[in-house]
C-alpha positions as CSV (number, residue, x, y, z in Angstrom):
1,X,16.4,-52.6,3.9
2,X,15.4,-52.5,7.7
3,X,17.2,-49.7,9.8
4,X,20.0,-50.7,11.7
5,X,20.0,-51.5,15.1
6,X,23.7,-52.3,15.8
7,X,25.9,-50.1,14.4
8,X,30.1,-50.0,14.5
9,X,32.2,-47.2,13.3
10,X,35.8,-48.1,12.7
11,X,38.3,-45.1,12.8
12,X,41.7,-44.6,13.0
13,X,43.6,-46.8,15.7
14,X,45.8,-43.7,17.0
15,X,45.5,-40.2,15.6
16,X,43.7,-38.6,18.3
17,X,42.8,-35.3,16.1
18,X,40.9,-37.7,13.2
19,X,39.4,-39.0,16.0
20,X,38.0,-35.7,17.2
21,X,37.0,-34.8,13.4
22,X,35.3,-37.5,12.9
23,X,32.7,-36.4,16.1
24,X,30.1,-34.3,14.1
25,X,29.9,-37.4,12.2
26,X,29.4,-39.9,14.9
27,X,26.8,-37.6,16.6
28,X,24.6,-37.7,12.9
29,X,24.8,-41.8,12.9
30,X,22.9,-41.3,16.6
31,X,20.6,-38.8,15.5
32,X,19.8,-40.6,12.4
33,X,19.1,-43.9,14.3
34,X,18.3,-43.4,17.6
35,X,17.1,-46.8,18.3
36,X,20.8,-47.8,17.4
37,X,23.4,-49.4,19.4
38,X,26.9,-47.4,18.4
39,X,29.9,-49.0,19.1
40,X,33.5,-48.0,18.1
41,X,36.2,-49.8,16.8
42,X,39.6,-48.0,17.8
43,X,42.9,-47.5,19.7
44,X,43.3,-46.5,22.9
45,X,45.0,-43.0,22.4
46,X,41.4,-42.3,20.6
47,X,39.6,-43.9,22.7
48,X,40.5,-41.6,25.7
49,X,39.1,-38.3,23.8
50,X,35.6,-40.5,23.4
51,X,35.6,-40.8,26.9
52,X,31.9,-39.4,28.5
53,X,30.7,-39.3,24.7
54,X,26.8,-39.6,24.8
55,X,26.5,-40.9,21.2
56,X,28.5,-43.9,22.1
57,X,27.2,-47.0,23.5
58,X,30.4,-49.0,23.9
59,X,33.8,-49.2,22.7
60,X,36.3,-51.9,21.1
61,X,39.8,-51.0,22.2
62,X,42.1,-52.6,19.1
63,X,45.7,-51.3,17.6
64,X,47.2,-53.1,15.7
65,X,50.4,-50.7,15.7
66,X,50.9,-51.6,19.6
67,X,52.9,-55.1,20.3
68,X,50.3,-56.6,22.2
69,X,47.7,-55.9,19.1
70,X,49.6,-57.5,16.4
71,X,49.3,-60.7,14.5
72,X,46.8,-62.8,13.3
73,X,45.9,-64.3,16.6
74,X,44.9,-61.3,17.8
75,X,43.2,-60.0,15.1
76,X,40.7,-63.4,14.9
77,X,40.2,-62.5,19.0
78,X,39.0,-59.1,17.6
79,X,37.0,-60.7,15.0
80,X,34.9,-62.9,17.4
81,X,34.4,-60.2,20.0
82,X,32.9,-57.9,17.1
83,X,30.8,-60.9,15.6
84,X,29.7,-61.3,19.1
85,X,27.7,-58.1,18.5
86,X,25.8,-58.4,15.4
87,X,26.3,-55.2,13.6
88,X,23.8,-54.8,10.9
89,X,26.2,-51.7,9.5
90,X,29.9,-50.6,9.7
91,X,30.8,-47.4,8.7
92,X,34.5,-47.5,7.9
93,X,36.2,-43.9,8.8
94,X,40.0,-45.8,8.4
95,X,41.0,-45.6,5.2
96,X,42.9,-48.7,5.4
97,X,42.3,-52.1,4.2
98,X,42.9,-53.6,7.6
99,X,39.9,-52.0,8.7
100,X,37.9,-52.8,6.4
101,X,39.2,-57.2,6.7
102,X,38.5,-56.9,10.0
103,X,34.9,-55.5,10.1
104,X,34.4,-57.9,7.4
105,X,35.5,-60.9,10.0
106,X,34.0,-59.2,12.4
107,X,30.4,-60.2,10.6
108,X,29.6,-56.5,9.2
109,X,26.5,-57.2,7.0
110,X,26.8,-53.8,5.3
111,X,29.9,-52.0,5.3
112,X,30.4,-48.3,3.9
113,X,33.7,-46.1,3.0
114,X,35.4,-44.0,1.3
115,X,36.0,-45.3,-2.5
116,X,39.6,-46.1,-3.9
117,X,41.5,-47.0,-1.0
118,X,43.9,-49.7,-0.6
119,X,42.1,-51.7,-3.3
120,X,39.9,-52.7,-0.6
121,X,36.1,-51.3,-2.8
122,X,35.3,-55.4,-3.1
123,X,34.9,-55.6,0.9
124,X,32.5,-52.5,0.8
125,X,28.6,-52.7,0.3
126,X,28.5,-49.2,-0.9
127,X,30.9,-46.3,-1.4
128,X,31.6,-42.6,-2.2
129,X,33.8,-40.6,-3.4
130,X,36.7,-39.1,-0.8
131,X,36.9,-35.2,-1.2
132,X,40.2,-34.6,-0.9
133,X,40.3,-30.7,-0.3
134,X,37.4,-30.9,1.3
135,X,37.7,-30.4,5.1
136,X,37.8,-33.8,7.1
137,X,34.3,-33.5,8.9
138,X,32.6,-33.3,6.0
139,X,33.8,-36.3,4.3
140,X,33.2,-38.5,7.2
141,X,29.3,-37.0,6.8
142,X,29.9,-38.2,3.4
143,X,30.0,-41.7,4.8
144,X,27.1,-41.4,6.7
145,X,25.0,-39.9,4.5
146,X,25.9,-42.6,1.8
147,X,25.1,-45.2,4.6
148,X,22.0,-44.0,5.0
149,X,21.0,-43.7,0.9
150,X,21.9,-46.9,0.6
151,X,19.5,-48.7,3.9
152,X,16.8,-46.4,3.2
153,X,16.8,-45.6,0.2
154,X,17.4,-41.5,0.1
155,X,19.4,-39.0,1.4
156,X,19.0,-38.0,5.1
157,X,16.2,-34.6,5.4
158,X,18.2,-33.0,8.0
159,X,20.9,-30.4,8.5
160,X,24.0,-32.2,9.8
161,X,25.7,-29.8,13.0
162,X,29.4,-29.5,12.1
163,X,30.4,-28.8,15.6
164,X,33.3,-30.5,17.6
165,X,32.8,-31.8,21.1
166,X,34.7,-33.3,23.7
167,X,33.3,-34.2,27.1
168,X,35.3,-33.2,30.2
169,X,33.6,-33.7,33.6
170,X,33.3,-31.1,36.2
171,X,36.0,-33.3,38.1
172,X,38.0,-33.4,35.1
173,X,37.9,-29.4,34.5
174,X,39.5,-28.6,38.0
175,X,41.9,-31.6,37.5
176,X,44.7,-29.1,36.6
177,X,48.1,-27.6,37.6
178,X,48.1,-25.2,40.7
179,X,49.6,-22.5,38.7
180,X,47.2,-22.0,35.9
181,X,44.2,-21.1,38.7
182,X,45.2,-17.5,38.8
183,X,43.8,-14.1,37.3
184,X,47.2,-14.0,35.0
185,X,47.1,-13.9,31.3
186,X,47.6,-17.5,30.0
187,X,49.1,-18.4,26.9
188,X,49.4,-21.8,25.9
189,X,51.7,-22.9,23.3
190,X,52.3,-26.2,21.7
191,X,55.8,-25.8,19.4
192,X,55.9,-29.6,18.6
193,X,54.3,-32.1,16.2
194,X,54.1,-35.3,14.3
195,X,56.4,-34.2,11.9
196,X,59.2,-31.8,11.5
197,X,57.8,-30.1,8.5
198,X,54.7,-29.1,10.4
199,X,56.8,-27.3,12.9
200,X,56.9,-23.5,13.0
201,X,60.5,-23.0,14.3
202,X,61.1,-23.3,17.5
203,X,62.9,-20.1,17.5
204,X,60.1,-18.1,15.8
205,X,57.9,-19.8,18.9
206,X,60.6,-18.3,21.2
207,X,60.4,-15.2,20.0
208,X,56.7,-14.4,20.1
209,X,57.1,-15.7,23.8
210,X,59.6,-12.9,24.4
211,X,57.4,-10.2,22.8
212,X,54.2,-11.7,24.5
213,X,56.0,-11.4,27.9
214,X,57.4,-7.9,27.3
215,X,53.7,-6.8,25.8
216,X,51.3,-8.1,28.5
217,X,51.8,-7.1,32.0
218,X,50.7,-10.6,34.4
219,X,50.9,-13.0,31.5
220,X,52.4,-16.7,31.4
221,X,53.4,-18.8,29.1
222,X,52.2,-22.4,29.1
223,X,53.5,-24.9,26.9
224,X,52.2,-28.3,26.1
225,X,52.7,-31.4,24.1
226,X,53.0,-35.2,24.4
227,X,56.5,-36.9,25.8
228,X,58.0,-37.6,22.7
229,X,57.6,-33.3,22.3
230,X,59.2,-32.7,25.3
231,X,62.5,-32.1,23.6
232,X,60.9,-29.5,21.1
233,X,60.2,-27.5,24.2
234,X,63.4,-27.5,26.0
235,X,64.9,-26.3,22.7
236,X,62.5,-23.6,22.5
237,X,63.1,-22.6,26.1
238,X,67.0,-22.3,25.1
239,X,66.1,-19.6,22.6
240,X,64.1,-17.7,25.2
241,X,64.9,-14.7,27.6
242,X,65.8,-15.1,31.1
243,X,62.7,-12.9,31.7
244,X,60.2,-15.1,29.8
245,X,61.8,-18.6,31.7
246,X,60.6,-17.5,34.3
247,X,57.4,-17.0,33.3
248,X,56.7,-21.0,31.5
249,X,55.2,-23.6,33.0
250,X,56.1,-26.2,31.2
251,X,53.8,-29.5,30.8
252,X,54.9,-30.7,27.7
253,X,54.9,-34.7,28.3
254,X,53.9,-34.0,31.5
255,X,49.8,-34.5,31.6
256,X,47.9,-37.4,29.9
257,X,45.9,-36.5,27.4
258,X,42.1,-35.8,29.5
259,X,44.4,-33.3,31.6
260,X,46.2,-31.3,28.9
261,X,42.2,-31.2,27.5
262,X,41.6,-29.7,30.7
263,X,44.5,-27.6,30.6
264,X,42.8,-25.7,27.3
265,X,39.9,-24.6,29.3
266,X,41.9,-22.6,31.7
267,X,44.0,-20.3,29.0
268,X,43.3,-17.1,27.7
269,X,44.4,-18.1,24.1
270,X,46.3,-20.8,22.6
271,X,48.8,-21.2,20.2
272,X,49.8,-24.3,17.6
273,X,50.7,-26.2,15.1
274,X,48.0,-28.8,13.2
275,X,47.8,-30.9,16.2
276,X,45.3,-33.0,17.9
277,X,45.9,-30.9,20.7
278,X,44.9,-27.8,18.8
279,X,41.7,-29.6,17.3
280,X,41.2,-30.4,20.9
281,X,40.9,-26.6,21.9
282,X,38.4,-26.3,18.8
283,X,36.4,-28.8,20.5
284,X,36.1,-27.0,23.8
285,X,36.1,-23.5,22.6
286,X,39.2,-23.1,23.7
287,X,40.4,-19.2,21.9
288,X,42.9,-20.7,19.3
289,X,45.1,-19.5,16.8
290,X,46.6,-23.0,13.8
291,X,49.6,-22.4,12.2
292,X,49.6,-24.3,8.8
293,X,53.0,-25.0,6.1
294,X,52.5,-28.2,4.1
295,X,49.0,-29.4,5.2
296,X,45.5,-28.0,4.1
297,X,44.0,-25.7,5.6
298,X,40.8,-26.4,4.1
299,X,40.9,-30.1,4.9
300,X,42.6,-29.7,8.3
301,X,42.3,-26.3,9.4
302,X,38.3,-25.8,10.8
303,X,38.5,-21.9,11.2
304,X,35.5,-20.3,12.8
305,X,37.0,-16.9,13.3
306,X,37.1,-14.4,15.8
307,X,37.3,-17.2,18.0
308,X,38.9,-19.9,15.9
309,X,41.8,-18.7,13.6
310,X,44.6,-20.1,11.3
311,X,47.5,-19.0,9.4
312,X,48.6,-20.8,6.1
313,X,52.0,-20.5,4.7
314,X,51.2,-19.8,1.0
315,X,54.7,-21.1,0.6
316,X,53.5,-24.3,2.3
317,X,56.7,-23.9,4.5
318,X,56.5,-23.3,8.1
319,X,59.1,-21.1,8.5
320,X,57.5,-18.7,5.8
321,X,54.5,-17.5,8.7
322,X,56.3,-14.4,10.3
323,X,56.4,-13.9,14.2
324,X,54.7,-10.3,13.3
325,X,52.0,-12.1,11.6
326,X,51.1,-14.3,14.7
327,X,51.9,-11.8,17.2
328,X,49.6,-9.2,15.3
329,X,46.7,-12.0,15.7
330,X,46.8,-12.9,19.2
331,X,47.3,-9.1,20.4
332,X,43.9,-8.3,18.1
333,X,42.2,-11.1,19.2
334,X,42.9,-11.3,23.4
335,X,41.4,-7.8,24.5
336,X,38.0,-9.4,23.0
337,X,38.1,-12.2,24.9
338,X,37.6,-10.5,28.0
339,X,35.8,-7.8,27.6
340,X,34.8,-6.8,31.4
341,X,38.9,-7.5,32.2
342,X,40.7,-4.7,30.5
343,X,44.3,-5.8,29.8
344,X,47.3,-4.6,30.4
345,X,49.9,-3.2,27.9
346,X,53.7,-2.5,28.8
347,X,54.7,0.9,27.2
C-alpha cells in the first residue's frame, strides 16, 4: 500500500491526561511520515493541552458528551467535515465504538485500534492486541506500529522516544499568579480527582502541609485542581493549622487549564493524585511526586525517578500510603533540586 498522506488520530473526547499519554505516540506517526498531514479528532478539554503541538497539522473539535455535540445531526456534520479531508489512515486511540462509527463515516480508508473493544473489530482494517498492565504510552505505540506493518508491510526500524511534551509559550510561562514569582519554597498540591477512591485523604494532605510548613523555613503551599475540586480543597484547608492557612494560595478552580500548566513550571515540587494535572507536570519536568490506591502504577504511573516519583498503595487503597511515607520523599528529594540554593530546615 502507498504511505499515507492524510492522517487522523481519534482519541479520547475529554480526559486531558490520555490525551497527554498518547503524545510520544503522536510524535512517532509524524516522524514516521513526515510528508503526512496529522489531524486530530477530539474534545475541547484535550484539545487545549495540544495547543502549540508541532506534530499537529489541524484539529477537529467534537464531544459528544457536551449538549451541543450530541445526536445524530451532529454527528453526520462531523462526518462530512472529516470526509472533507480525505484521510488515507485513522489510528483509533478511543477505545470506544463511537469512534470508531465516526471515522468510518468520516471516509477513513484504513482504520487501526486496539482489538476487542466494544464489538467494534469489523469497522477496523487491522488490529492488536491492548496490553492491559502495560503502561498507556506504550500501547498507543502499539497502534502505530501496527499501522505502519500493515501500509508497509514491516515493522518501523526506529527507536520510538517515550517522552511527554506539552508546549507552553514564553507568554504563557509568565502568565501566572503574582505570588508564585518569589525565591520561596513552592509546593504544589492537587488533593482532588475524578473519583473518590483515587483520593489520598484530605486530611493526610493536610497533614503533610502542616509538617511541610513547620519543616521548611520560606515555603508555600499551592494547591490546584479544576472547579468541580474546589470543594476538596476547602475541606482540606479546614484540617489545616492556622499557621499553614496562611501560607496557601489556593487556585484550585481558579486557572484554566494552559495557566495551571504554567503554574507547574514555577514550583519547587509537586504533589498528587493520578491526575491529568500530575501527568501534566511529567510533561514539563515539573519535580513530581503520584500517589497511587486502586489504579496501576505500571499502566498509569510513568515514574522516571529522582525526578519523577510514585507511591502505590499495595492495599490498592488510598488511605493505606502514610503521611511519613510522602513526607520522607519530598524532604529527600527537594535539597537535590536546587543544589546551588541550600534550604532551610526549622530545628
Amino acid at each position: 500500500m502507498a504511505s499515507p498522506r492524510h492522517i487522523l488520530i481519534a482519541t479520547k473526547y475529554r480526559f486531558i491526561g490520555d490525551t497527554l499519554l498518547s503524545i510520544p505516540a503522536i510524535r512517532a506517526v509524524a516522524e514516521l511520515w513526515p510528508e503526512a498531514k496529522v489531524s486530530v479528532l477530539t474534545g475541547s478539554k484535550a484539545l487545549e493541552a495540544l495547543q502549540h503541538c508541532p506534530y499537529v497539522h489541524d484539529t477537529i473539535e467534537f464531544d459528544p458528551y457536551r449538549a451541543s455535540d450530541k445526536g445524530m445531526l451532529r454527528f453526520l456534520a462531523t462526518a462530512r467535515e472529516l470526509r472533507k479531508r480525505h484521510f488515507d489512515l485513522v489510528l483509533v486511540f478511543n477505545r470506544s465504538f463511537h469512534s470508531a462509527l465516526i471515522s468510518v463515516f468520516g471516509g477513513g480508508r484504513v482504520l487501526v485500534g486496539w482489538e476487542g473493544f466494544d464489538k467494534r473489530d469489523f469497522l477496523l482494517q487491522s488490529v492488536c492486541p491492548y496490553g492491559r498492565e502495560d503502561c498507556e504510552i506504550d500501547s498507543y505505540l502499539d497502534i502505530v506500529r501496527r499501522a505502519y506493518e500493515f501500509l508497509e508491510g514491516g515493522p518501523p526500524q526506529v527507536q520510538f522516544d517515550r517522552r511527554l511534551e506539552v508546549w507552553l509559550t514564553d507568554q504563557e510561562r509568565e502568565n501566572v499568579a503574582e505570588e508564585l514569582k518569589t525565591d520561596s519554597i513552592l509546593i504544589g498540591m492537587q488533593p482532588g480527582a475524578s473519583h473518590d477512591d483515587k483520593r489520598w485523604p484530605v486530611r493526610s494532605f493536610a497533614m503533610l502541609a502542616d509538617d511541610l510548613t513547620d519543616l521548611l523555613k520560606d515555603s508555600k503551599i499551592i494547591l490546584v485542581g479544576g472547579p468541580e475540586e474546589m470543594g476538596v480543597a476547602e475541606e482540606m484547608l479546614g484540617f489545616c493549622s492556622e499557621k499553614t492557612r496562611s501560607r496557601v494560595i489556593n487556585l484550585t478552580g481558579v486557572l484554566p487549564l494552559r495557566q495551571t500548566l504554567s503554574t507547574l513550571t514555577k514550583l519547587t515540587y509537586f504533589i498528587g493524585n493520578d491526575t491529568a494535572i500530575r501527568h501534566g507536570a511529567v510533561s514539563l519536568n515539573a519535580p513530581s511526586l503520584g500517589l497511587f490506591g486502586p489504579t496501576s502504577v505500571a499502566k498509569w504511573g510513568n515514574p522516571s525517578p529522582p525526578l519523577h516519583q510514585v507511591i502505590a498503595a499495595p492495599s490498592g487503597r488510598m488511605q493505606d500510603i502514610s503521611v511519613e511515607q510522602v513526607k520522607d520523599i519530598v524532604l529527600q528529594v527537594i535539597p537535590t533540586l536546587e543544589p546551588e540554593r541550600p534550604i532551610s530546615f526549622v530545628k
